[in-house]
N, C-alpha and C positions, 0 to 999 in steps of 0.2 A: 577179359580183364583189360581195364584200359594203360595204354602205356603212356609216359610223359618222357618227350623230347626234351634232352639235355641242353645245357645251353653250351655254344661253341668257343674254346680258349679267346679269348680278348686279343686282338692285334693292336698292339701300343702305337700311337701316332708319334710320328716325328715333328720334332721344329728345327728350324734352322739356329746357328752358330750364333749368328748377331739379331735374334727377336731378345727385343727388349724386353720384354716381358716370359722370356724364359727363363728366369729368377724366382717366378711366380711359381709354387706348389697347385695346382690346377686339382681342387677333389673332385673325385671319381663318381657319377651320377649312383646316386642307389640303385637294387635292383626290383628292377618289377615283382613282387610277388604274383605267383602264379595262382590264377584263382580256375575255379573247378564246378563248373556247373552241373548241379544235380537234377537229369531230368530221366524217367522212363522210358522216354520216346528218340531220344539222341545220343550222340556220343560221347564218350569223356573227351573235354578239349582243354588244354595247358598249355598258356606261353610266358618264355620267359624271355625278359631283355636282360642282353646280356650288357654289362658293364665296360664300357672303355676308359682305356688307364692311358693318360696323357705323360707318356716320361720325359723328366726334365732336359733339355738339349744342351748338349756339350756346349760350353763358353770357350772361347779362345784366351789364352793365358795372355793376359795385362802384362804391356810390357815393364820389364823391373826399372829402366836406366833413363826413362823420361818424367819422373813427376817433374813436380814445380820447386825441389830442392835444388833444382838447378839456376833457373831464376833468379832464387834468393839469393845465393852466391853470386849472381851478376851485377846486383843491386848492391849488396853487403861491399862489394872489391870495385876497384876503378876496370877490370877486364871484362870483355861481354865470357857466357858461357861458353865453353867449345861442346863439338858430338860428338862422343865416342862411335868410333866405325865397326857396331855390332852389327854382323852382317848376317848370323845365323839366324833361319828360319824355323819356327815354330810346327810340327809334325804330328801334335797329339794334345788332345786338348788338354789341359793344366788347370786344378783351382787351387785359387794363391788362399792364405787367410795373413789381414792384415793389421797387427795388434799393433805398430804404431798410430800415434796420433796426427793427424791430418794436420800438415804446416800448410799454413796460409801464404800464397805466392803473391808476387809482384803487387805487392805491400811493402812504401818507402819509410826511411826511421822518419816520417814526420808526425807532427800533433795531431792529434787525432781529432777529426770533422765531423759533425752530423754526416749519419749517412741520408743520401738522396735515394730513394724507391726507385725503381724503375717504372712504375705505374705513374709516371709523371705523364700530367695531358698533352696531347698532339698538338702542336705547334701548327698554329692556324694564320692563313695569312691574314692583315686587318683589314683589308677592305673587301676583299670578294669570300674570304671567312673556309676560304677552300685550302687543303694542305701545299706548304710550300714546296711550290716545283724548282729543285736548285738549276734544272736545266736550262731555265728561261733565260739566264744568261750567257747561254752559249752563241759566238757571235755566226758561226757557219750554220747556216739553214740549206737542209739539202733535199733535194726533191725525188722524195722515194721510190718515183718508178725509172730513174735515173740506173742504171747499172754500178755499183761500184766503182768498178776500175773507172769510169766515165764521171763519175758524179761534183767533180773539180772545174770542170769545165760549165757547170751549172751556177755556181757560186758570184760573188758581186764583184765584175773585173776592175770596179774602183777603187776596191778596198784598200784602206791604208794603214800599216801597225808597221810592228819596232819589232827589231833584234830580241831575245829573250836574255835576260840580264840572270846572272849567276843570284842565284835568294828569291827568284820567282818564279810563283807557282807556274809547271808548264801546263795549262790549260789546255790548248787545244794546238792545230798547227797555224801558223801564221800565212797568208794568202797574198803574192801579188801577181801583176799584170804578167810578169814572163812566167811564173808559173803555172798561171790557167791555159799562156799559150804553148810551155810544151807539154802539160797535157793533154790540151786537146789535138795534139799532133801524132801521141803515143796513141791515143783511144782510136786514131782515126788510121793509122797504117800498122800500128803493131799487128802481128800475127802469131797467133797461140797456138803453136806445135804440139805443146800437152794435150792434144785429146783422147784424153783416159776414157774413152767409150768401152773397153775391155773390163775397165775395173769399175765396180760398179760400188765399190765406197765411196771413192773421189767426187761421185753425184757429178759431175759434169754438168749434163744437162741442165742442171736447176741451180749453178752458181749465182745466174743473173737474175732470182729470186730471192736464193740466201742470203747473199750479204750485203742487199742494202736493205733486206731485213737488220741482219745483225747490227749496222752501221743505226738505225734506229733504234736499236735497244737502249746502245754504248752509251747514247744523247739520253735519253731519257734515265736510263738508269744512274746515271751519274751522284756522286756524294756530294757534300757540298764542302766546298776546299776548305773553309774557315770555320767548318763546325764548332772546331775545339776553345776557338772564342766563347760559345755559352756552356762550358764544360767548368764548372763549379772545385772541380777538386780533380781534372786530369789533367797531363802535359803530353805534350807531343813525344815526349822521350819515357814517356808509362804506356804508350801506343807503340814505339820501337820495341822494347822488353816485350810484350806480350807477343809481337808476329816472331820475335826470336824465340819464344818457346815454343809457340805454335809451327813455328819450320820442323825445330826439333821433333813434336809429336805428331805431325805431320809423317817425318822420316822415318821413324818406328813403328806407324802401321803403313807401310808403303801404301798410299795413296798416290791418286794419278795427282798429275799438276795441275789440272783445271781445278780440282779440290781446294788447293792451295790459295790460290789466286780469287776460288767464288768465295772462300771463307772471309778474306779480308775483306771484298768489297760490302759484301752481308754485315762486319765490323763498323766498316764506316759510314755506310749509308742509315744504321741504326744508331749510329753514336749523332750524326745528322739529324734526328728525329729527336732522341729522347736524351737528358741529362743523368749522367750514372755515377752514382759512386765510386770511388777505388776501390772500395772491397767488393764490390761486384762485377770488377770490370772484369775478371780473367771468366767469369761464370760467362760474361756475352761472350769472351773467345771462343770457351770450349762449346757453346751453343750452337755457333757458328760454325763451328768445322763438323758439329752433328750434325746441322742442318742439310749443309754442305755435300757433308760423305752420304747422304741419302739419295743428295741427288743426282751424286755423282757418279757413285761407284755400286759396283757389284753385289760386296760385299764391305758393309759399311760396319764402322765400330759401334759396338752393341753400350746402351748406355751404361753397366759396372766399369766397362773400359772407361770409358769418358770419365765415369769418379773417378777411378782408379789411379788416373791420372793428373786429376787437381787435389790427390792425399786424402779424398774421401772430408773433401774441403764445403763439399754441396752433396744435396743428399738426392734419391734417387725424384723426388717427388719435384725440387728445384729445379732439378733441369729439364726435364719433360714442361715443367707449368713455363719458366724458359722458356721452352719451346717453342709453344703456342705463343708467348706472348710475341717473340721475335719475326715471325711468321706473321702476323695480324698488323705488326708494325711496318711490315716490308709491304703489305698489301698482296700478299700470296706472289709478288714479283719475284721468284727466285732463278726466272733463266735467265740470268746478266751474261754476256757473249765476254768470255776472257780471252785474254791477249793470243792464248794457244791457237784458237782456230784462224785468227787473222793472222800469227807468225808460218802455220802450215800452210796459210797460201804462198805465201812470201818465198816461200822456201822450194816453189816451182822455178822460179827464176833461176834458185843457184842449183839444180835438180837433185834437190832435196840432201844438200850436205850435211852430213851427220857432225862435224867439225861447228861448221859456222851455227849450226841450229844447238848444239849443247850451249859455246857461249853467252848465244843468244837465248837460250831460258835463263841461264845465271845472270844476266845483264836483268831480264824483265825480274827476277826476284828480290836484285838490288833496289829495283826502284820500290819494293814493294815497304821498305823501311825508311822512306824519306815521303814526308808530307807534301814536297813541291809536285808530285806526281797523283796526287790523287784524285783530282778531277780528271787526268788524261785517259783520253779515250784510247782501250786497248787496241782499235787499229793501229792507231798511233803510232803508241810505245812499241806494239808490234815492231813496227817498222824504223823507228830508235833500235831497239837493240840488233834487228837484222842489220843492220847500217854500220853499226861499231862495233860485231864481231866480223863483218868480213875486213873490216880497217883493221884490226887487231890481226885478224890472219895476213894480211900484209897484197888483198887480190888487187890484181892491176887496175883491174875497174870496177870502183867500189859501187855504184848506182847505176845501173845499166836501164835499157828502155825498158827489158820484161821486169825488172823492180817496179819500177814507174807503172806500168800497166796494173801488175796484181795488189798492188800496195795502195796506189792513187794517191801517189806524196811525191814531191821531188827533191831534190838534196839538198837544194838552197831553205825547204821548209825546214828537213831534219834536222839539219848541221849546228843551230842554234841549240836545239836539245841535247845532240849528243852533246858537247862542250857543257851542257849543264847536269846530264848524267855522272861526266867523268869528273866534277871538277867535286859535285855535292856527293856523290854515293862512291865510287868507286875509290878513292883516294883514300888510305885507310881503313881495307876494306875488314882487315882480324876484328880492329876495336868497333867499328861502325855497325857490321852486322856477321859479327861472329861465328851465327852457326848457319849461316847461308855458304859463310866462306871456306869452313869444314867442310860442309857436306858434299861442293863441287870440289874440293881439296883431292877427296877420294878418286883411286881410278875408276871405278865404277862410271864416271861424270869426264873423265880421259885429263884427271886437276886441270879443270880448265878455269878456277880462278887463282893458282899459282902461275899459271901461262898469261893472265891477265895483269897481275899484279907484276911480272917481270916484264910484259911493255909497257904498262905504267912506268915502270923505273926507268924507262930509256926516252921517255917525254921527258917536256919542261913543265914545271910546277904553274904556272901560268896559261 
């Protein structure tokens, strides 16, 4: 008698927390029937496929205390929003159900505008008919197989420019004769004690590949400062409201800072390209900080999160088509080098103070809500805010040679920016940019913008 082989219990496959498409109910393939061949001269033979069952993967619970109800309240009041200091972490997966109605964020009481598509055509230059490169006007050309720290001394020793005036954009750093000559005096005797040959993160070896790599990206990738000129129905103060919610939902899925920082520049280099509506401007936010947290982080917000978070304001299919379009508009360019990696060198000089390095991320997130900084190159600003938390800390020598070495700026370029840092972002800082100023309020951040805000009050207003 012939016998037929069972088929064996199904092992359920797993997915991950934040697949986006673990929403999706995945059926179960049918099963093979077993067929049974009748011969005289052979055996009985029966197979059966067995069935595998795809279960659905736990979601992480949306957080409750960041939609876009908070926005509208900042809009609605003369006061930006503050952020509540929810510091409790999430243990066990949660599914919310959400029977409010999706309110629509950073939407002002004004008359209402034809809306502008986002499928508006690529802005093409007129005469070579090729896409506009905003970086073509950047006046520093630097010569990439130049080292970093060295690449100053490369630069045109006759150049001649002006002071950076309070209202104008800080493009780039300003270049004269004494300061090509004590760089190249720093390049040529400094001596870098740091050799992290032990640690093998720090990549030593191959610094003097990487960052005049990265120093290449920052130029190229660059926004273009005046975008908001062919912007039909934004303001530069509906681009402040949006990175202040996006700080906030930024803070509620603790995401790293690089997140932060790649979200906006993806914001304005795509507001750069294309004209967008106001009701579709918060959908490029949240797009951008998906884009973002993909490629940044470990464990990235899964797209129900990202509704979740604009009140189920856009639907699962808008933001993924979002997506792509965002991405195709960027030219798949998504490694822009943020400020963090040129502040971590910086921060060899002071050997790596935890002090000076907290104010200085709260300094580079101030600038992130003022337009005069958005073409500056994150070496830069790097080195702006390294500059004006050790002045804020009160150190006796605030730009030393190894600054000047890791950085490749000198004081006389900085000192123009910082005076335009403290005079346009920092002054003001509750109403200016609310929940930036919350969030390093917290000791988690050691309030390192109540410690800024009380030597602000011991300056002169001028």
């Amino acid at each position: 008698m012939a016998h037929v082989r069972r088929a064996g219990p199904a092992r359920a496959a797993r997915t991950t927390e934040t697949d986006e498409n673990a929403a999706q109910q995945v059926a179960a393939p049918a099963k093979a029937k077993s067929t049974r061949q009748q011969s005289t001269s052979s055996k009985n033979n029966s197979s059966n496929s067995s069935s595998n069952l795809l279960k659905q993967g736990a979601r992480r619970a949306a957080l409750s205390d960041v939609s876009n109800r908070v926005p509208v309240a900042a809009i609605a009041g003369p006061t930006k929003p503050t952020v509540t200091t929810t510091t409790s972490k999430l243990t066990r997966p949660v599914r919310r159900e959400w029977s409010q109605a999706p309110v629509p964020a950073l939407q002002e009481a004004a008359p209402l505008v034809e809306e502008v598509e986002l499928t508006v055509s690529d802005e093409e230059d007129a005469e070579t008919g090729s896409e506009v490169d905003h970086s073509e006007g950047m006046q520093i050309d630097v010569d990439d197989a130049v080292p970093a720290w060295g690449r100053a001394a490369q630069r045109d020793a006759n150049a001649v420019d002006h002071d950076i005036k309070l209202g104008e954009p800080v493009l780039r750093p300003r270049f004269f004769k004494e300061d090509l000559a004590v760089m190249n005096e720093v390049v040529h005797t400094f001596v870098d004690e740091w050799e992290e040959w032990s640690d093998i993160s720090m990549v030593q070896e191959y610094a003097e590949d990487i960052f005049p790599y990265l120093n290449k990206l920052e130029r190229r990738l660059t926004p273009n400062v005046n975008y908001m000129a062919n912007q039909t129905e934004l303001e530069w103060k509906m681009r402040g409201i949006l990175i202040d919610w996006l700080v906030q939902v930024h803070a509620r899925f603790h995401l790293l800072p690089e997140t932060l920082f790649l979200t906006i520049n993806y914001i304005d280099r795509f507001l750069s390209a294309k004209t967008v509506s106001l009701q579709k401007l918060q959908l490029v936010g949240a797009t951008a900080l998906f884009v973002a947290s993909k490629y940044e982080e470990i464990q990235c917000p899964s797209v129900s999160e990202v509704i979740y978070m604009v009140d189920n304001g856009y639907t699962n299919e808008e933001l993924l088509m979002a997506e792509r379009f965002m991405i195709g508009m960027l030219n798949f360019e998504l490694g822009w080098p943020g400020p963090m990696s040129f502040l971590r060198r910086i921060s060899k000089a002071d050997d790596y103070d935890i002090d000076t390095r907290t104010i200085a991320k709260y300094l580079l997130e101030t600038m992130l809500m003022s337009e005069l900084f958005i073409a500056t190159p994150p070496s830069f600003a790097a080195a702006i805010a390294n500059y004006l938390a050790r002045s804020v800390l009160g150190r006796s020598e605030v730009w030393t040679d190894a600054h000047i070495y890791f950085s490749s700026y000198t004081e006389p370029q900085i000192v123009p920016a910082v005076n335009v840092l403290i005079h346009e972002c920092l002054r003001d800082g509750r109403t200016r940019h609310g929940a930036i100023f919350e969030k390093y309020a917290d000791k988690k951040h050691k309030k390192v913008s109540l410690f800024v805000e009380q030597w602000l009050s011991t300056r002169p207003l001028h």
